[in-house]
C-alpha positions in Angstrom: 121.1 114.3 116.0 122.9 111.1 115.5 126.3 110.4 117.5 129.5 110.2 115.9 131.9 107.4 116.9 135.4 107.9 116.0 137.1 105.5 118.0 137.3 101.9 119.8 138.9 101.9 122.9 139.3 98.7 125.0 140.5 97.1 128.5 141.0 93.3 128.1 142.3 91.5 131.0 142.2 87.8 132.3 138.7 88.0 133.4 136.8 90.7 131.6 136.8 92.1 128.5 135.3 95.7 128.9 134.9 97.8 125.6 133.7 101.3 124.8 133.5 103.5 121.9 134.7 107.0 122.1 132.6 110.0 120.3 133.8 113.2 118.1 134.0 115.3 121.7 136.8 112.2 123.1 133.9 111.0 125.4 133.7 107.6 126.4 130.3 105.9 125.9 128.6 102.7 126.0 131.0 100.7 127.9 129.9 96.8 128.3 132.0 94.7 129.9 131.8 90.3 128.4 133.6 87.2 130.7 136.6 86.5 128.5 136.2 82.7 128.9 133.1 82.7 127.2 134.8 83.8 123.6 137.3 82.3 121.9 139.2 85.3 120.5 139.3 89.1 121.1 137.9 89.4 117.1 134.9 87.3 118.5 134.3 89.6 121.2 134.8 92.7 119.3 132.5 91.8 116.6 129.4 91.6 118.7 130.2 94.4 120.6 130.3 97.1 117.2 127.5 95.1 115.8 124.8 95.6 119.1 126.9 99.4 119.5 126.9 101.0 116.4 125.7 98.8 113.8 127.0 99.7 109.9 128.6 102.8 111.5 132.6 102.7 110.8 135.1 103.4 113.6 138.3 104.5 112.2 140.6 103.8 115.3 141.0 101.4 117.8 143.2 101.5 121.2 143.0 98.4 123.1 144.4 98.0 126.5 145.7 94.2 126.7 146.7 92.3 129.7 150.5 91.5 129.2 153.6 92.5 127.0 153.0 93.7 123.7 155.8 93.0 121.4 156.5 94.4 117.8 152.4 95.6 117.8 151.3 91.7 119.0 150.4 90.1 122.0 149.7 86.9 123.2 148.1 86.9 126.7 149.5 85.7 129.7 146.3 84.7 131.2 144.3 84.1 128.4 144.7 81.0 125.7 144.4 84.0 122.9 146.2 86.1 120.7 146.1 89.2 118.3 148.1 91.8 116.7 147.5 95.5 115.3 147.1 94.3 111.8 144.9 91.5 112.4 142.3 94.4 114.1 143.1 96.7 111.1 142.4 93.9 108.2 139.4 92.3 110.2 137.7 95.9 111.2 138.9 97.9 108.4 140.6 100.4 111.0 142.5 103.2 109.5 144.7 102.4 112.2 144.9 100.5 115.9 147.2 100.6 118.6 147.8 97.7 121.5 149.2 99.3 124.8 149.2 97.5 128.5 146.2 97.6 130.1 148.8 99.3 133.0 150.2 101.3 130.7 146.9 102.5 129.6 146.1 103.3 133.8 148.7 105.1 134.0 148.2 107.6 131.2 145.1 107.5 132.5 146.1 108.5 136.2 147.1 112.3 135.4 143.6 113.0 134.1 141.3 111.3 136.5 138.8 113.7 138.7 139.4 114.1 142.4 136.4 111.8 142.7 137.7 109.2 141.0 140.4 108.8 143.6 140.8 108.2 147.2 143.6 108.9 149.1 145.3 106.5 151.3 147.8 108.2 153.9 148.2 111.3 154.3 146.6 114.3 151.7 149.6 115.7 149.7 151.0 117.1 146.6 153.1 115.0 144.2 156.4 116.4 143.1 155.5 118.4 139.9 156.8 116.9 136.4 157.9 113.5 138.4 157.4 110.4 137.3 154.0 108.5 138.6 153.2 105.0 139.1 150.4 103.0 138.7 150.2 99.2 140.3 147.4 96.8 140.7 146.5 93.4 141.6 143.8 91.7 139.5 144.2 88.1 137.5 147.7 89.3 137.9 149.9 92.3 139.1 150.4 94.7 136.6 152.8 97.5 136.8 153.3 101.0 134.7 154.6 104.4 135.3 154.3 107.7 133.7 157.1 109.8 132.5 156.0 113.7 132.1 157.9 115.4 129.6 157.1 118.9 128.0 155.5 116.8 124.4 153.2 115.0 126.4 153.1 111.8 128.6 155.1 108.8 127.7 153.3 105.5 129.6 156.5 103.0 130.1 155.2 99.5 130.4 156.5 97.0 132.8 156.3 93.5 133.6 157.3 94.1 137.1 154.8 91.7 138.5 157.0 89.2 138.1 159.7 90.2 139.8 160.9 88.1 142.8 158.7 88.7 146.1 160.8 90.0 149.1 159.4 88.9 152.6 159.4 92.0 155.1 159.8 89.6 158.4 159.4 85.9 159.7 156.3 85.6 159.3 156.6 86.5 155.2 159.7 84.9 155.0 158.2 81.6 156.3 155.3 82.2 153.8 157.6 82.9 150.8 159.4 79.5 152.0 156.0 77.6 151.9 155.0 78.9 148.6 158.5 77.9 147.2 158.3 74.2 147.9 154.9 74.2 145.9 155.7 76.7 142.8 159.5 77.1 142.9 160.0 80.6 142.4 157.6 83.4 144.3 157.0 86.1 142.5 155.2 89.1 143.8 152.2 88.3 141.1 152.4 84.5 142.9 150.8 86.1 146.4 149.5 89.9 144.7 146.8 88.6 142.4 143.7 87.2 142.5 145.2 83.5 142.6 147.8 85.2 144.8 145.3 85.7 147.6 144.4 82.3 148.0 148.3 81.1 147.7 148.6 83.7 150.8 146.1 82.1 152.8 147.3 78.4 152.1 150.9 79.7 152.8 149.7 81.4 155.8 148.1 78.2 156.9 151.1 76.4 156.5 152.6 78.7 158.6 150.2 79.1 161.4 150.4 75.1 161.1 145.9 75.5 161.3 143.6 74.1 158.4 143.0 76.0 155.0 139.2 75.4 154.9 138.1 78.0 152.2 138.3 76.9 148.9 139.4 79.9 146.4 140.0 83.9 147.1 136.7 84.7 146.6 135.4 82.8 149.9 139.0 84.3 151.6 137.9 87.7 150.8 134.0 87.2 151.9 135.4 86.0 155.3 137.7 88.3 155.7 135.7 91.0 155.1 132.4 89.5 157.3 134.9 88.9 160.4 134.7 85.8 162.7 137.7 84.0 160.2 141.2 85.3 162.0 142.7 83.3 159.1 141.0 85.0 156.4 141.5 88.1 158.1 145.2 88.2 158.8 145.2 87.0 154.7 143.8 90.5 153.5 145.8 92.4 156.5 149.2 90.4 155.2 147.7 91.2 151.4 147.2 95.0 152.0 150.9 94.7 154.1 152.6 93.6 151.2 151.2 95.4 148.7 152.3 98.5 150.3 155.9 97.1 150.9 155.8 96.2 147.0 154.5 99.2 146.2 157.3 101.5 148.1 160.0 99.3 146.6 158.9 100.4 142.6 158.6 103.5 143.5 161.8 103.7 145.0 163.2 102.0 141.7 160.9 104.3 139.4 161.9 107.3 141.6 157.8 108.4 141.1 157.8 110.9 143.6 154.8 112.1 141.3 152.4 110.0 143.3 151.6 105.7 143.2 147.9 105.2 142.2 146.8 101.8 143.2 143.8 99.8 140.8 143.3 96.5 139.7 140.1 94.3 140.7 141.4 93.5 144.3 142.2 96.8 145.7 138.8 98.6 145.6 137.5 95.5 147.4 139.8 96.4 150.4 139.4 100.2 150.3 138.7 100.1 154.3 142.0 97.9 154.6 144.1 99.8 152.7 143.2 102.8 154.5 143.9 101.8 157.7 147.2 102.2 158.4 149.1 98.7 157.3 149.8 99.6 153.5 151.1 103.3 154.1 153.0 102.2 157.3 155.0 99.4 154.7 155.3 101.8 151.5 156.9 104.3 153.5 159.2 101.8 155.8 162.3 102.2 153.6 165.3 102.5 156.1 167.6 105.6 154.8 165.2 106.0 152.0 161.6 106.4 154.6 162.3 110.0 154.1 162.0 109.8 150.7 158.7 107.5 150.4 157.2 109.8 152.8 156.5 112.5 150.4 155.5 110.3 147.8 151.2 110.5 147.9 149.3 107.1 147.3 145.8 106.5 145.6 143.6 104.3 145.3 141.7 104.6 141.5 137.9 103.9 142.2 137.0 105.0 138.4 135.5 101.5 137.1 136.8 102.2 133.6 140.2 104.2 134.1 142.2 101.9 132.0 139.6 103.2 129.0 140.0 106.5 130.0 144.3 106.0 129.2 143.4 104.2 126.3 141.3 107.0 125.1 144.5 109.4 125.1 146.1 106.8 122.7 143.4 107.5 120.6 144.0 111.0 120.5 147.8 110.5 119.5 146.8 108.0 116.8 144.3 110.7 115.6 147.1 113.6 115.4 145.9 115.5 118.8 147.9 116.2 121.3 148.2 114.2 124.4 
């Protein structure tokens, strides 16, 4: 029996470019994932992915997860030279209709639904407050940032471009980095040192600090030393990393109030499961002064599902279809 496709459903971020299409039981299936830099639009890319999926079969819908703000149903990508809007994919794909979300936004509608498996807990094991907001964070190409809002007609994903937000050094040591890092870039933002780019801007700053040589070259070499030991630079980069990314993370939640749990993604994170887990990012998330109490009852995740941000994009597909979220 041939498969139905009803639906399109996408996760484009600076990198990668992962597709899927979705089938008459809201199944995800056939997810490929293409470099981004090797296309010139997301048209390009999404023409040879329905032409090698499903050939002269229509989809009818499309929900894309995109990597920065969408505005009036258009974006244009913060770290990628492209852009699109909703009615250039319904006039170039005859869609009946197609919706551009976050790519955060789209993990956090996603977060709500994912399996036990598809999690792993950092901190303690514990319950969320029930019908609270929940937040979902993650450094990748950049630092994305989205919370849920539960409300009795479904989830409401709120996007947010709290990435760039200022960063706020926890001690000496951070406050010298942040210092660093401001006579080369000017402004520090928490996407400037949680990202992908960020990393490496860590280690340099770190350097700088220690007053020793930077002698890797990009984050990818940071993280391989890191992780391999023998490189206390490169180490004390991905413990500082894992630090501050649980100090960031405390901060939104307190300013979200997501007592519903913080579920942690992006293309770093998963890369520094062991770190994360060991004591440094829960120990900062929950060091809030008068407010500790309060981000001690808040749960923390890590989201090890490789397509999650699909997955939330999938539930968009359902609204745009007229079922209920």
């Amino acid at each position: 029996m041939k498969t139905i496709y009803t639906g399109l459903v996408g996760d484009i971020g600076g990198t990668n470019a992962r597709l899927a299409v979705v089938d008459s039981t809201g199944r995800i299936r056939n997810p490929k994932t293409y470099p981004a830099a090797e296309y010139g639009s997301l048209t390009e890319v999404i023409g040879e992915y329905l032409e090698t999926t499903v050939g002269r079969q229509k989809v009818h819908t499309a929900a894309i997860a995109v990597a920065g703000p969408v505005v009036d149903g258009e974006i244009e990508f913060t770290n990628l030279d492209w852009r699109i809007s909703e009615g250039e994919l319904i006039g170039t794909f005859e869609f009946h209709s197609a919706k551009l979300i976050n790519d955060f936004a789209a993990q956090a509608l996603a977060a709500p639904v994912l399996d036990p498996d598809d999690l792993k807990i950092i901190g303690p094991a514990m319950r969320g407050a029930e019908g609270a907001p929940i937040l979902v964070l993650g450094a990748g190409t950049g630092f994305g940032v989205s919370m849920v809002v539960r409300t009795d007609r479904g989830d409401i994903a709120v996007p947010c471009e709290g990435g760039h937000a200022g960063f706020a050094p926890y001690d000496g040591v951070e406050a010298a980095i942040w210092a660093s890092l401001r006579r080369t870039y000017g402004r520090v933002s928490i996407e400037r040192i949680l990202s992908g780019p960020g990393l490496y801007a860590l280690y340099r700053g770190l350097a700088d600090v220690r007053g020793v040589p930077a002698e890797l070259k990009d984050e990818k070499e940071v993280l391989a030393a890191g992780q391999k030991g023998g490189d206390l630079l490169a180490e004390e980069t991905l413990d500082r990393f894992c630090e501050i990314l649980g100090s960031t993370a405390g901060d939104i939640a307190l300013t979200c109030g997501a007592r519903g749990g913080v579920y942690v993604s992006g293309g770093i994170a998963p890369r520094l499961a062991d770190r994360l887990s060991s004591g440094g990012f829960r120990r900062r998330f929950e060091d809030k002064g008068r407010l500790s109490d309060y981000t001690r009852d808040i749960p923390t995740y890590l989201i090890v599902h490789p397509y999650a941000a699909l997955v939330g994009a999938a539930r968009v597909l359902e609204q745009l279809e007229g079922s209920p979220l």
